[in-house]
C-alpha positions in Angstrom: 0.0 0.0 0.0 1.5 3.2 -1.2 0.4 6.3 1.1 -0.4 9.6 -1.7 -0.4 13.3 -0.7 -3.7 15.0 0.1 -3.1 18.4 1.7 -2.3 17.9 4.7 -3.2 14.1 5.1 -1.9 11.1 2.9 -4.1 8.4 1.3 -4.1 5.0 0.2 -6.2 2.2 -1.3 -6.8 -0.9 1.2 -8.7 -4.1 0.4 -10.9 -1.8 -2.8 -11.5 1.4 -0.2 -9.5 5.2 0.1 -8.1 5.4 3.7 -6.9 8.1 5.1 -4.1 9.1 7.5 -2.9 12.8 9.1 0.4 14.2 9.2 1.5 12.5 12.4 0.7 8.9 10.9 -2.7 7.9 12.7 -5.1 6.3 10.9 -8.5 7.9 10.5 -11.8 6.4 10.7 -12.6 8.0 7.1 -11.6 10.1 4.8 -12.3 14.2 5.5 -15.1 15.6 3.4 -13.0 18.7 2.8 -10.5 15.9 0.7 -13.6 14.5 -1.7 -12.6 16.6 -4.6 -8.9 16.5 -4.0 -7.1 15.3 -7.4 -5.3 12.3 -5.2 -9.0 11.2 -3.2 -10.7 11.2 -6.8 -7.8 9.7 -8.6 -8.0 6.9 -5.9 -11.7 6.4 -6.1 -11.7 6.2 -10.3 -8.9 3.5 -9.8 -11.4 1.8 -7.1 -14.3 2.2 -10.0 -12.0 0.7 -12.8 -10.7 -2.4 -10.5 -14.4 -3.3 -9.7 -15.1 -3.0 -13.7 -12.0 -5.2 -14.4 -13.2 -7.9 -11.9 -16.5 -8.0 -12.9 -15.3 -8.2 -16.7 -12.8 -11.2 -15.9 -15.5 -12.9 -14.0 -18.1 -12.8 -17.0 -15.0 -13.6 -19.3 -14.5 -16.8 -17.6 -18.2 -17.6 -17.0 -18.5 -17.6 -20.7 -15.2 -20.1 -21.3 -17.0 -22.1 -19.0 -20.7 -22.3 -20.8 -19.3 -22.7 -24.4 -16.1 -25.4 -22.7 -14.0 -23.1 -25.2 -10.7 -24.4 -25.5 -8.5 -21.6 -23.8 -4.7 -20.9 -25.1 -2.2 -22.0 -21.8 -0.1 -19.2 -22.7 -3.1 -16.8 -22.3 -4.1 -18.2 -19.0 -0.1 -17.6 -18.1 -0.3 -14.5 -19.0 -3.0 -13.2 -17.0 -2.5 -15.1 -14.0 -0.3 -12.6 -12.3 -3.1 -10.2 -12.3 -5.1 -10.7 -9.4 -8.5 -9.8 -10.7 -7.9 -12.7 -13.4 -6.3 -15.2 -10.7 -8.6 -14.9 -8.5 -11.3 -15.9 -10.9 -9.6 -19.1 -12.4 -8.0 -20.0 -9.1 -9.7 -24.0 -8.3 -11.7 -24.2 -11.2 -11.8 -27.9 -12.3 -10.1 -27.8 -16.1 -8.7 -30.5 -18.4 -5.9 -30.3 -21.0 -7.8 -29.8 -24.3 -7.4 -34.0 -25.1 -8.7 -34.4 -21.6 -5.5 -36.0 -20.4 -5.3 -34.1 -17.3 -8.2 -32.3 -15.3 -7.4 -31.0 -11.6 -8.0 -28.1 -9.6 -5.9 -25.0 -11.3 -3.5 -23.8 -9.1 -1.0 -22.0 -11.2 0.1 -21.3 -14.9 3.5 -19.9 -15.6 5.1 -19.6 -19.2 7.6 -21.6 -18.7 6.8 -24.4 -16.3 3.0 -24.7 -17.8 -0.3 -25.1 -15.6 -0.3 -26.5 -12.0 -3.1 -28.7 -11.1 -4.2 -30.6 -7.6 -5.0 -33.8 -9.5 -8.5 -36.1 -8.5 -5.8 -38.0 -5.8 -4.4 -34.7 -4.4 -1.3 -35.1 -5.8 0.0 -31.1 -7.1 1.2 -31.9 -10.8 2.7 -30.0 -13.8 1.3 -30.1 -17.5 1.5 -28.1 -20.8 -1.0 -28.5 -23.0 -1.2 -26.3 -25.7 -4.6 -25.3 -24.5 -7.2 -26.3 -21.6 -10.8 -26.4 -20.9 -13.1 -25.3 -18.4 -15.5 -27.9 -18.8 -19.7 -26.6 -18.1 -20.4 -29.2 -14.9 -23.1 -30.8 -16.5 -20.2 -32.5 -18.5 -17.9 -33.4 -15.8 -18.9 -37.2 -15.3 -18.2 -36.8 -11.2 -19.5 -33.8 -10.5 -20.5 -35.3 -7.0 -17.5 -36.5 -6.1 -15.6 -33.5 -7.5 -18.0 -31.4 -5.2 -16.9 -33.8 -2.2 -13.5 -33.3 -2.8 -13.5 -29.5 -3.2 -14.6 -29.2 -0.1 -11.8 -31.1 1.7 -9.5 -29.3 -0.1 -11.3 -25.6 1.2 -11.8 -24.6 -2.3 -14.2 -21.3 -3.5 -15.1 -20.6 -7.1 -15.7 -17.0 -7.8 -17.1 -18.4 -11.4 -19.2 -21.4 -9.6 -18.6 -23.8 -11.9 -19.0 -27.2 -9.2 -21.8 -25.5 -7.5 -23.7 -24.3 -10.9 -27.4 -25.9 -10.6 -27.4 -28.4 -13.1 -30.8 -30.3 -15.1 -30.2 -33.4 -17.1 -32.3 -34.3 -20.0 -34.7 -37.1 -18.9 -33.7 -40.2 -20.2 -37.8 -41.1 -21.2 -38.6 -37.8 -22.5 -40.1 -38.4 -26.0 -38.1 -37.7 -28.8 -40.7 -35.0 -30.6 -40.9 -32.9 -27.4 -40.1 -29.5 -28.4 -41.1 -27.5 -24.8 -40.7 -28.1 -21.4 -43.9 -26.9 -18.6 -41.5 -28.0 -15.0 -41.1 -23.6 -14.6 -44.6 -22.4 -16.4 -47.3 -20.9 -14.6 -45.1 -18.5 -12.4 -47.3 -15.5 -11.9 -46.5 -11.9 -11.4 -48.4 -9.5 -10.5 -46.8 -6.9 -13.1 -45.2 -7.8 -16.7 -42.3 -5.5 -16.0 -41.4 -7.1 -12.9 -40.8 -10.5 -15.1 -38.7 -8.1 -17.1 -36.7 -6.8 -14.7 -36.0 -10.3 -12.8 -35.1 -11.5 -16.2 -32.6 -8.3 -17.1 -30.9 -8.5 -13.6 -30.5 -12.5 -13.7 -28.4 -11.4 -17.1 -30.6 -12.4 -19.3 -31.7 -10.9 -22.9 -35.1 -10.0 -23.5 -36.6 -10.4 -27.0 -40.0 -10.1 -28.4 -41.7 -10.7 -25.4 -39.3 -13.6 -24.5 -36.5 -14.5 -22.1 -33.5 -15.3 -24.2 -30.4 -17.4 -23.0 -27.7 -17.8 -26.2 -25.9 -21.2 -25.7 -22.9 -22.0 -28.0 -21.9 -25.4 -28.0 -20.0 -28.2 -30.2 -19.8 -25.3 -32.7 -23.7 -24.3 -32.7 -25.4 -21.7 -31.1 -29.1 -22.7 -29.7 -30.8 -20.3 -27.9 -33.3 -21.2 -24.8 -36.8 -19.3 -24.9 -39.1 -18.7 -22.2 -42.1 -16.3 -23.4 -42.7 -13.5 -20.6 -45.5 -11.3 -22.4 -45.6 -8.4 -24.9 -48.5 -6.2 -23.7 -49.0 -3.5 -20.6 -46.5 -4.4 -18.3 -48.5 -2.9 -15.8 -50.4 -5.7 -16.3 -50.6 -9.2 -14.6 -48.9 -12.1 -16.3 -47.2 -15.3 -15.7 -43.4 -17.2 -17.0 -44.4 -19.7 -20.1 -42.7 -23.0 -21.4 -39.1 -23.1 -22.0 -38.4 -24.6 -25.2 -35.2 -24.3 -27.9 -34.1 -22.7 -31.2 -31.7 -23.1 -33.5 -29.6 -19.7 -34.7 -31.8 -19.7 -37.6 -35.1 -19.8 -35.5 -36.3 -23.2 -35.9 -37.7 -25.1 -32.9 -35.6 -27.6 -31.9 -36.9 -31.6 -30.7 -35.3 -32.3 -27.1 -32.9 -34.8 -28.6 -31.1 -32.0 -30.6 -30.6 -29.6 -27.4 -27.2 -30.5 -25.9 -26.4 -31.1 -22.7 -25.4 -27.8 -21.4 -27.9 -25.8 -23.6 -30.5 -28.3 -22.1 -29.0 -27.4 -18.4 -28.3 -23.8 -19.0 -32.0 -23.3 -20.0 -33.6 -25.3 -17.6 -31.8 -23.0 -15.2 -32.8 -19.7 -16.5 -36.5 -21.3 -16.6 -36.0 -21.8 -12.4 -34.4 -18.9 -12.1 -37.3 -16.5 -13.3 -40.0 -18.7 -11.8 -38.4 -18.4 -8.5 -39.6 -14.6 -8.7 -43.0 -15.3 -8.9 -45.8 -13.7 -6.8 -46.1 -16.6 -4.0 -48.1 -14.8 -1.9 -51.0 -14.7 -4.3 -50.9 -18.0 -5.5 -51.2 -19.0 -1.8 -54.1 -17.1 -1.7 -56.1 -18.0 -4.6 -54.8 -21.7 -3.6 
């Protein structure tokens, strides 16, 4: 922590906030109001602003590696990993070389030496693939046991990746099902409250319809669950959930993939969990 001159005071940045400190060295509870608009206090604060924008923006970068499993260059992850915004993202995630050779917890990456993993029998290893994955969790075949493990091992995942809710595609379902009712029927008493659940959970909304864009194997599908397109002052409730190709065609449950399958399934939840309970108790 490097103290600044501010008048007579000196200030710093600690753990994201502007401390401040007088001229004999004590700390103070808070930074003087007469030093808001002094050019060190506002410098300070920017750099606060920009540092919450870059962690935010490494967060969603890695989110996205995750839901497409893009293959990721090492020597990109290297790069990056002595920023601590970017470290502290990928930190523990569960990734495999791009064959799927390797998969461990990530623990390191240097240039030289490659990526360090804590290996499925705890053992700290070194590989260097050209590239690794950040495999979606509905595609890691032990999710369970990876789950039990990471917590022996005290791990946190600021990109959630073992702890993402996941939904299989029922083994039985039948082959021309083209929508899925589990999340329909969530009422709200307003249309723009759907809305704005469905813009704050990161979602797009198109045409009256909750959109979630899933690129996978190649293919982009998109998951669909229809809102409403008329007052929003007025009442209305979450519909099916079904599929469509990048082209707009409705897609059969045997051609969603797994993690398009999971990811919609999950925005379906997600917005249903907003619903007006309270009425539906009531009318119940």
């Amino acid at each position: 922590m490097a103290w600044v001159r501010a008048g007579d005071y000196e200030v710093a940045l600690e753990d994201g906030t502007v401390v401040c400190r007088n001229a004999a060295g004590r700390r103070l509870k808070s930074v003087p109001s007469k030093l808001a608009d002094d050019p060190a206090v506002v410098g300070l604060r920017q750099l606060t602003e920009w540092l919450e924008r870059h962690e935010r923006t490494c967060l969603a970068d890695v989110e996205r590696w995750m839901v497409r499993s893009l293959a990721v260059p090492t020597a990109v992850v290297a790069r990056v990993w002595p920023d601590p915004a970017w470290q502290g993202v990928l930190r523990d995630l569960v990734v495999s070389a791009d064959d799927g050779a390797a998969v461990g917890f990530l623990r390191d990456a240097d240039p030289e030496r490659g990526i360090g993993l804590v290996d499925l029998d705890g053992d700290t290893v070194r590989v260097t693939p050209d590239r690794i994955r950040i495999p979606h969790p509905v595609l890691l075949e032990d999710l369970e046991d990876l789950r039990e493990f990471a917590a022996e091992l005290g791990v946190e995942q600021r990109a959630g990746q073992l702890y993402r809710e996941v939904w299989l595609r029922p083994a039985d379902l039948a082959a021309d099902t083209t929508h899925v009712d589990d999340y329909a029927g969530g009422k709200f008493d307003q249309l723009r409250f759907l809305f704005g659940r469905a813009t704050s959970l990161g979602y797009q909304v198109r045409g009256g319809q909750a959109v979630c864009p899933v690129t996978e194997d190649g293919h982009t599908v998109e998951a669909r669950v229809w809102l409403g397109d008329f007052d929003p002052y007025e009442s209305t409730e979450t519909g099916a959930l079904s599929w469509t190709s990048a082209e707009g065609r409705v897609l059969s449950a045997p051609e969603v993939g797994p993690v398009a399958w999971s990811e919609g399934m999950r925005m379906a939840a997600a917005l249903y969990a907003g619903r007006s309970t309270e009425n539906q108790e009531d009318a119940a």
